[in-house]
MDAnalysis code that builds the backbone (N, CA, C; Angstrom):
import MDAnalysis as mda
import numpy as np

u = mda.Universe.empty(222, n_residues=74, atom_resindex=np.repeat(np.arange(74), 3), trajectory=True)
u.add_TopologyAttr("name", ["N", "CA", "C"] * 74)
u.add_TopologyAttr("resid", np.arange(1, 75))
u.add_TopologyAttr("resname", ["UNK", "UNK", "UNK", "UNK", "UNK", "UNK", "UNK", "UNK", "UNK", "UNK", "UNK", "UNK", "UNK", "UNK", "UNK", "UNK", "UNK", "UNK", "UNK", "UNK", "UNK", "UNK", "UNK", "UNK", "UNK", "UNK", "UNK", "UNK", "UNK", "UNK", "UNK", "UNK", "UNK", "UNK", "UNK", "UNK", "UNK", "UNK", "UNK", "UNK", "UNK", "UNK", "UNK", "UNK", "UNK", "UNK", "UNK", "UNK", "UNK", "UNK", "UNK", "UNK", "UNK", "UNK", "UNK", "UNK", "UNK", "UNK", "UNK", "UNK", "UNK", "UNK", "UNK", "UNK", "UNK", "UNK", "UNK", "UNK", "UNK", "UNK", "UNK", "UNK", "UNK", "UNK"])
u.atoms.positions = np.array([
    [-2.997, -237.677, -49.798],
    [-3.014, -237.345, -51.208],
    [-4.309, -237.885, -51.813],
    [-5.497, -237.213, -52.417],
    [-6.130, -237.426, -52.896],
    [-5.854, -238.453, -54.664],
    [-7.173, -238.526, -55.029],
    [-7.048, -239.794, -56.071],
    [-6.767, -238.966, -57.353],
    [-7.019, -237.633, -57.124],
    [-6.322, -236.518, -58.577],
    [-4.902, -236.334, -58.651],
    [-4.616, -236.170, -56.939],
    [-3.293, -235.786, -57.048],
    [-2.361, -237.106, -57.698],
    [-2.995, -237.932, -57.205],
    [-2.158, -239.524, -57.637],
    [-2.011, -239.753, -59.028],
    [-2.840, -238.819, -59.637],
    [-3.114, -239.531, -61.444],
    [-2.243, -238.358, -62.388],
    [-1.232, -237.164, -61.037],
    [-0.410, -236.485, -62.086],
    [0.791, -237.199, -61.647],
    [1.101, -238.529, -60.925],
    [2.643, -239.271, -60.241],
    [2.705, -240.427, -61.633],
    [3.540, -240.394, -61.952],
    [4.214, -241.017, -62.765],
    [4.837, -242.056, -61.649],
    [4.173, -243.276, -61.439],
    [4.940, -243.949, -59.970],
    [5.840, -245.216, -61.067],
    [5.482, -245.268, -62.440],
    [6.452, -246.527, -62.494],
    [7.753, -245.441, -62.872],
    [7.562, -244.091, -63.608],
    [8.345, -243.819, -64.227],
    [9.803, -243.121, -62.763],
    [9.066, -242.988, -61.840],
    [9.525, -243.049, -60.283],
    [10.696, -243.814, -59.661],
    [9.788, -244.800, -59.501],
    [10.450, -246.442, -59.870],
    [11.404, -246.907, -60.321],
    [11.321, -246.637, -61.691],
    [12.872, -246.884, -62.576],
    [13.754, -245.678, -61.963],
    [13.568, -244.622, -62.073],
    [14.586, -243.985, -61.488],
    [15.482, -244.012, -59.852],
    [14.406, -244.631, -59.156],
    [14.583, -245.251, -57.854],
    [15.966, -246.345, -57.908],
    [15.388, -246.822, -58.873],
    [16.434, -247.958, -58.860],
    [17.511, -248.072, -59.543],
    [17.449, -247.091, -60.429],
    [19.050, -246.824, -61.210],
    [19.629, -245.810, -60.175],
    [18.869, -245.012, -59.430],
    [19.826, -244.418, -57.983],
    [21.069, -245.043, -57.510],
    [21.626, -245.052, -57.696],
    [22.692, -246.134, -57.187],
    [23.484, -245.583, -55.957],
    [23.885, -244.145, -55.924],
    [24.472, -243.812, -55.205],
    [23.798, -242.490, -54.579],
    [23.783, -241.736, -53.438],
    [23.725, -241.005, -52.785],
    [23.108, -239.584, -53.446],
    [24.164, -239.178, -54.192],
    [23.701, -238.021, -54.696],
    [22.499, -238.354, -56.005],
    [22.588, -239.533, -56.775],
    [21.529, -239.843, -57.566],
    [20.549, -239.770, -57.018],
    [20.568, -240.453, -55.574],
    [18.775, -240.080, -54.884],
    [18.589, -238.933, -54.285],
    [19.401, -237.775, -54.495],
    [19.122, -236.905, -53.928],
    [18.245, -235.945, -55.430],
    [19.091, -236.275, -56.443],
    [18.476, -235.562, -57.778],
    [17.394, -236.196, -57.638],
    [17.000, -237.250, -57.365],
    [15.395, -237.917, -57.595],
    [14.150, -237.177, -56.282],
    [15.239, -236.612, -55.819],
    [14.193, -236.112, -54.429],
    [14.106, -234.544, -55.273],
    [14.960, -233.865, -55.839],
    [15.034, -232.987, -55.960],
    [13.932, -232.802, -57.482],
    [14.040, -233.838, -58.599],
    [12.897, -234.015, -59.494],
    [11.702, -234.205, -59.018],
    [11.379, -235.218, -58.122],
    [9.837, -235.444, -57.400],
    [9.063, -233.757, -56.644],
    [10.417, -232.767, -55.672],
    [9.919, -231.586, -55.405],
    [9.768, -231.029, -56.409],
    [10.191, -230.741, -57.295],
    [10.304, -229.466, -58.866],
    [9.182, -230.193, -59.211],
    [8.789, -231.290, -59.514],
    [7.450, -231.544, -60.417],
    [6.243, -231.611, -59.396],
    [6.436, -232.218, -58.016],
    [5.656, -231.624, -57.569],
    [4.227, -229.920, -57.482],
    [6.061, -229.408, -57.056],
    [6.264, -227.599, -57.414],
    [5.139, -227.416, -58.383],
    [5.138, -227.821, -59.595],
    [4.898, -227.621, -60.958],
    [3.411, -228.065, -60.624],
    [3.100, -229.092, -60.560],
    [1.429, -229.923, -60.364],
    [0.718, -228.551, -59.731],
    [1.429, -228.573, -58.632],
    [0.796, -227.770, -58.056],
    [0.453, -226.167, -58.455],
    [1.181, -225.570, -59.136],
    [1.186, -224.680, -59.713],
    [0.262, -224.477, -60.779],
    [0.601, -225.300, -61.418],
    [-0.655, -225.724, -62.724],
    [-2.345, -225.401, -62.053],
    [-2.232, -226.186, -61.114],
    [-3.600, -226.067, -60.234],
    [-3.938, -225.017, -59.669],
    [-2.944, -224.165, -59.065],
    [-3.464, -222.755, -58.926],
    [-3.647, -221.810, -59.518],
    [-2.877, -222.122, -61.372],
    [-3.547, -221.245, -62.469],
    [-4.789, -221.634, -62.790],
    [-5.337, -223.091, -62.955],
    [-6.684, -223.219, -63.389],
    [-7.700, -222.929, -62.326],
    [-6.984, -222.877, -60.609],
    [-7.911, -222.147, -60.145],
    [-8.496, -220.988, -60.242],
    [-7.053, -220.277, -60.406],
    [-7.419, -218.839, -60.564],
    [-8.262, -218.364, -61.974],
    [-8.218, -218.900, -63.191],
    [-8.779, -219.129, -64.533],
    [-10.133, -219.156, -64.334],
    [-10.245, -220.210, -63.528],
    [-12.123, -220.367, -62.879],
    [-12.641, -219.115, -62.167],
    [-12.242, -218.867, -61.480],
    [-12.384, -217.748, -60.316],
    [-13.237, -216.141, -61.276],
    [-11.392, -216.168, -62.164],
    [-11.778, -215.043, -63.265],
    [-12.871, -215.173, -64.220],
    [-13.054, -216.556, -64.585],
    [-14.216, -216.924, -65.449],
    [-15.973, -216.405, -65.032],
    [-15.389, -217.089, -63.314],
    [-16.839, -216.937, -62.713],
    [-16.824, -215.194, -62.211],
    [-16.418, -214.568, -62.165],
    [-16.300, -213.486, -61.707],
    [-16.620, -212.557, -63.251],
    [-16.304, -212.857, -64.062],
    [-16.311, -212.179, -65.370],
    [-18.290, -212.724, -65.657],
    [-18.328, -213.568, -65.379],
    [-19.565, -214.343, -66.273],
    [-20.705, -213.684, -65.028],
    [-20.670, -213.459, -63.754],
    [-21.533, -212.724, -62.671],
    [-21.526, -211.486, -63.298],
    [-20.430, -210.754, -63.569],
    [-20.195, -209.294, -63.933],
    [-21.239, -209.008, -65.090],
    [-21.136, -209.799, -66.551],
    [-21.702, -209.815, -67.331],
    [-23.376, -209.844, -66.925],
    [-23.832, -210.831, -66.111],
    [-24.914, -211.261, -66.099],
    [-25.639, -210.189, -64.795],
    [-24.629, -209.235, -64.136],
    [-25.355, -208.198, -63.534],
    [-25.313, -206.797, -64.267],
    [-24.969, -206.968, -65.225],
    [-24.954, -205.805, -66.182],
    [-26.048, -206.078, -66.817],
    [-27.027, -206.872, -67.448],
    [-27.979, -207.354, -68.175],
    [-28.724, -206.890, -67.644],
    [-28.884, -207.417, -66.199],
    [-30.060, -207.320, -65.021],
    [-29.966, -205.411, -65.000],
    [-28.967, -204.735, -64.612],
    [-29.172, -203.514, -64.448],
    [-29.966, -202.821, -65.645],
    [-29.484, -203.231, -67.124],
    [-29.918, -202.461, -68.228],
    [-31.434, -203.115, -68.723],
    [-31.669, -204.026, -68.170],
    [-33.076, -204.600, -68.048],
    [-34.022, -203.853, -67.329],
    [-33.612, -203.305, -65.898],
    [-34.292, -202.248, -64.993],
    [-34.536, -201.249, -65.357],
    [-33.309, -200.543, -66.046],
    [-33.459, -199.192, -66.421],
    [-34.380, -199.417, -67.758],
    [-34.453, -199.813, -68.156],
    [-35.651, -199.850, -69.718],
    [-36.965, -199.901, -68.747],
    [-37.452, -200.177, -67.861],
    [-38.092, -200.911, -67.670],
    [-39.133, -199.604, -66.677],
])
């Protein structure tokens, strides 16, 4: 796990829930919150990847349209 991924873990807020676990199925909801937010981190990250992607792909597009209508004047 990298030092980004570490800074979306809530490890004290973890923690407390660790330890009010008391019984069996409580740590199973805590396994089952840590995957779902996991789930989620991760998700988040593949919209702002994809956001970038479209950004840079939109901002090339733009900037080879310039270049073409620059030629043709030219």
């Amino acid at each position: 796990m990298s030092e980004q991924d570490d800074a979306s873990y809530d490890y004290r807020r973890y923690r407390q829930l660790l330890l009010q676990a008391g019984d069996e199925e409580s740590r199973l909801q805590l396994i089952a919150l840590l995957i779902r937010e996991r789930a989620r981190d991760r998700l988040e990250a593949q919209r702002a990847s994809d956001r970038a992607a479209m950004t840079a792909e939109t901002v090339a597009k733009v900037l080879g349209n310039g270049r073409r209508e620059l030629s043709q004047r030219n």
